[in-house]
C-alpha positions in Angstrom: 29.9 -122.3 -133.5 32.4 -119.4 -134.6 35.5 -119.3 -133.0 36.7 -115.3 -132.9 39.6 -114.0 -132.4 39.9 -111.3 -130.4 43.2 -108.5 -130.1 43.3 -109.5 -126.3 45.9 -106.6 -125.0 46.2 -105.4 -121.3 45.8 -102.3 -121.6 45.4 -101.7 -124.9 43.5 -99.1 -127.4 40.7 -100.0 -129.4 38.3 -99.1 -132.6 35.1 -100.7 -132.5 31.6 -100.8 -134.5 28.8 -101.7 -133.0 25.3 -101.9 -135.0 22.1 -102.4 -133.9 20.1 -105.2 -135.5 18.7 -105.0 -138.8 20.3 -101.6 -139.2 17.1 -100.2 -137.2 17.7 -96.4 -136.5 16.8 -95.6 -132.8 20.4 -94.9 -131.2 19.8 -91.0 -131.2 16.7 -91.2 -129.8 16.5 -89.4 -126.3 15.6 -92.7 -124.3 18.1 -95.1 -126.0 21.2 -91.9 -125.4 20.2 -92.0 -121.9 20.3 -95.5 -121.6 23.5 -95.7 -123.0 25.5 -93.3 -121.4 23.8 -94.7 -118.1 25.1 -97.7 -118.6 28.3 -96.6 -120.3 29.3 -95.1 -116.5 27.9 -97.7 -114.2 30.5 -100.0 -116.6 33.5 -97.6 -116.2 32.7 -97.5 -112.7 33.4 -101.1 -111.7 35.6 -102.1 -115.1 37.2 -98.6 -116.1 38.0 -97.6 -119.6 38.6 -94.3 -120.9 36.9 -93.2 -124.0 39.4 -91.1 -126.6 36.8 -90.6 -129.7 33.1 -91.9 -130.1 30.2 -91.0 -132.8 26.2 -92.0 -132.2 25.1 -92.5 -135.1 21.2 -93.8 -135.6 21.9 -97.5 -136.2 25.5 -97.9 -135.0 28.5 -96.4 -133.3 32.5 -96.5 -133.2 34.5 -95.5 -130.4 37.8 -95.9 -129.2 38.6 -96.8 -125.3 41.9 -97.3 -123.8 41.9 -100.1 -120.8 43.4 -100.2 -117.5 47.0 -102.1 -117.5 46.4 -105.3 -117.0 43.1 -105.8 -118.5 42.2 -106.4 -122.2 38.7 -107.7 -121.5 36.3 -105.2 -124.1 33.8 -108.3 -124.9 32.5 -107.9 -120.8 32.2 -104.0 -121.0 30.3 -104.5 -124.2 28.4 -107.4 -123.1 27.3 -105.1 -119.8 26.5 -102.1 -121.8 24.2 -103.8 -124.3 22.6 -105.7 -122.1 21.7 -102.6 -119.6 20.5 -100.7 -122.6 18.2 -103.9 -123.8 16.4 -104.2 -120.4 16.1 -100.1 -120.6 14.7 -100.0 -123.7 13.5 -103.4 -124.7 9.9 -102.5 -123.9 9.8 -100.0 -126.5 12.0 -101.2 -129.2 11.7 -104.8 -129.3 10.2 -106.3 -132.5 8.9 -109.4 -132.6 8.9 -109.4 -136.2 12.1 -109.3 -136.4 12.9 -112.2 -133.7 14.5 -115.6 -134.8 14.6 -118.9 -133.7 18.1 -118.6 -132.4 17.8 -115.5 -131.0 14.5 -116.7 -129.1 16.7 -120.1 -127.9 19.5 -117.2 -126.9 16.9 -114.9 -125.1 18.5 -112.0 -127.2 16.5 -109.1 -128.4 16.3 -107.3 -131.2 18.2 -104.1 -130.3 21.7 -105.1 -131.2 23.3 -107.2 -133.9 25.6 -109.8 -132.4 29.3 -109.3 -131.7 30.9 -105.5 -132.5 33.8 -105.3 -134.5 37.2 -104.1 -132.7 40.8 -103.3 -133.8 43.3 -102.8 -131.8 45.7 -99.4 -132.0 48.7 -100.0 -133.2 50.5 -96.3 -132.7 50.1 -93.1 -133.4 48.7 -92.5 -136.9 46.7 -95.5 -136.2 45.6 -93.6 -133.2 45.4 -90.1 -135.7 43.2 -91.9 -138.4 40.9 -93.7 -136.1 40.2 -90.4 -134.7 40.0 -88.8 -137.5 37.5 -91.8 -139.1 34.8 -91.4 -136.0 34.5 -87.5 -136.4 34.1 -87.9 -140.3 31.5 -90.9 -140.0 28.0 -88.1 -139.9 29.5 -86.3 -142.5 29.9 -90.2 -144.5 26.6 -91.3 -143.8 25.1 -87.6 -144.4 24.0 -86.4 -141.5 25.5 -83.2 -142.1 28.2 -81.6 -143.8 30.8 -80.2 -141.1 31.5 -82.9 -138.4 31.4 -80.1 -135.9 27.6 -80.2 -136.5 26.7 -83.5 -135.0 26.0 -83.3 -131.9 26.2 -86.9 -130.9 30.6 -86.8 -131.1 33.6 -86.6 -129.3 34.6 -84.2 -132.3 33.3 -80.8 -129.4 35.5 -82.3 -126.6 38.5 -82.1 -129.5 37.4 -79.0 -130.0 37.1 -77.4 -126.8 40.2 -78.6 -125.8 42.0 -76.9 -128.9 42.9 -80.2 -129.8 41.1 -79.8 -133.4 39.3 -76.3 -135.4 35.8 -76.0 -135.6 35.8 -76.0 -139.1 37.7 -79.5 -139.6 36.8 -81.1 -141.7 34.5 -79.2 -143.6 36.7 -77.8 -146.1 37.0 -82.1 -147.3 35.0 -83.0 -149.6 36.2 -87.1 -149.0 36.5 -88.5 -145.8 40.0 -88.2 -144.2 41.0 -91.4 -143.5 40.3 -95.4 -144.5 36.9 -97.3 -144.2 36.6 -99.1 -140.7 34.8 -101.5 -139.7 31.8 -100.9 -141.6 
C-alpha cells in the first residue's frame, strides 16, 4: 500500500486537482454541477472551509480552500464530497467497462480517479500564482480564449468584486503562472 504524505496544517490554504477517472468529461454537465455544489455545502456546513479560487473543468478541477484553525483535515471533505456526488450520479455515469478488480474489492466507482493532488500555500505570491493558475486553466486546456468566458470559475466573483479586469488575461498569449498539479 502507498504511504502519502499529506501537508497536514490547521488551518491552512490549499491547491488541489482532482480528476475524474479515465479523464472521462462529465463534470460540466448540469447533473454532475448540481451534485457537486450540493454536496460541496452540506460539507462546509458540518466541516467548514472557505473556497478562495476554483475552475470546473470537464474531467477535473483545482481549487483553493482555506480551513478553520485547528483543523487541517482536506482528505474527509474530499472523501464526503466525492462520495455524495458518486451516489448522485453513479446511476448515470457509472461504466462497467471501465471497472477493475480493485476497484470492485474497494466498492469504488468509476467517477473519480483515486486520491487528488494538494499543495499547501505557502504566502502570498504562492497565494497570487495559484490564483492566477485556476483562472488561466480553460484558457490552457482551450476552452476559450479569455478566462472571463468560462463560466464554470471563481474568475466572475474576482471580478465583480474589482479584485481582477474583465479582460485578464486575455491580452496573454501563455499562461501566467507555473504548471500545477496536472
Amino acid at each position: 500500500m502507498s504511504c502519502y504524505r499529506r501537508a497536514a496544517v490547521a488551518g491552512g490554504t490549499f491547491f488541489f486537482t482532482v480528476v475524474t477517472f479515465g479523464r472521462q468529461a462529465f463534470l460540466t454537465d448540469v447533473e454532475v454541477r448540481v451534485a457537486l455544489r450540493e454536496s460541496i455545502m452540506r460539507t462546509r456546513t458540518t466541516l467548514g472551509f472557505e473556497i478562495d479560487a476554483w475552475v470546473l473543468l470537464p474531467d477535473h478541477l483545482h481549487c483553493i480552500w482555506t480551513l478553520p484553525p485547528g483543523d487541517a483535515d482536506f482528505s474527509m471533505r474530499w472523501r464526503l464530497i466525492k462520495t455524495m456526488v458518486t451516489q448522485k450520479c453513479r446511476h448515470r455515469l457509472e461504466k462497467s467497462g471501465l471497472m477493475t478488480l480493485r476497484r470492485l474489492e474497494k466498492s469504488q466507482s468509476t467517477l473519480w480517479q483515486n486520491r487528488f493532488w494538494e499543495h499547501r500555500i505557502r504566502d502570498d505570491d504562492d497565494m497570487e500564482k495559484h490564483v492566477n493558475y485556476v483562472h488561466w486553466n480553460p484558457v490552457k486546456h482551450g476552452h476559450v480564449r479569455n478566462p472571463a468566458d468560462w463560466p464554470y470559475s471563481s474568475i466572475h466573483r474576482y471580478i465583480e468584486g474589482g479584485l481582477i479586469s474583465p479582460q485578464w488575461g486575455s491580452e496573454c498569449l501563455d499562461a501566467p503562472g507555473d504548471s500545477f498539479g496536472e
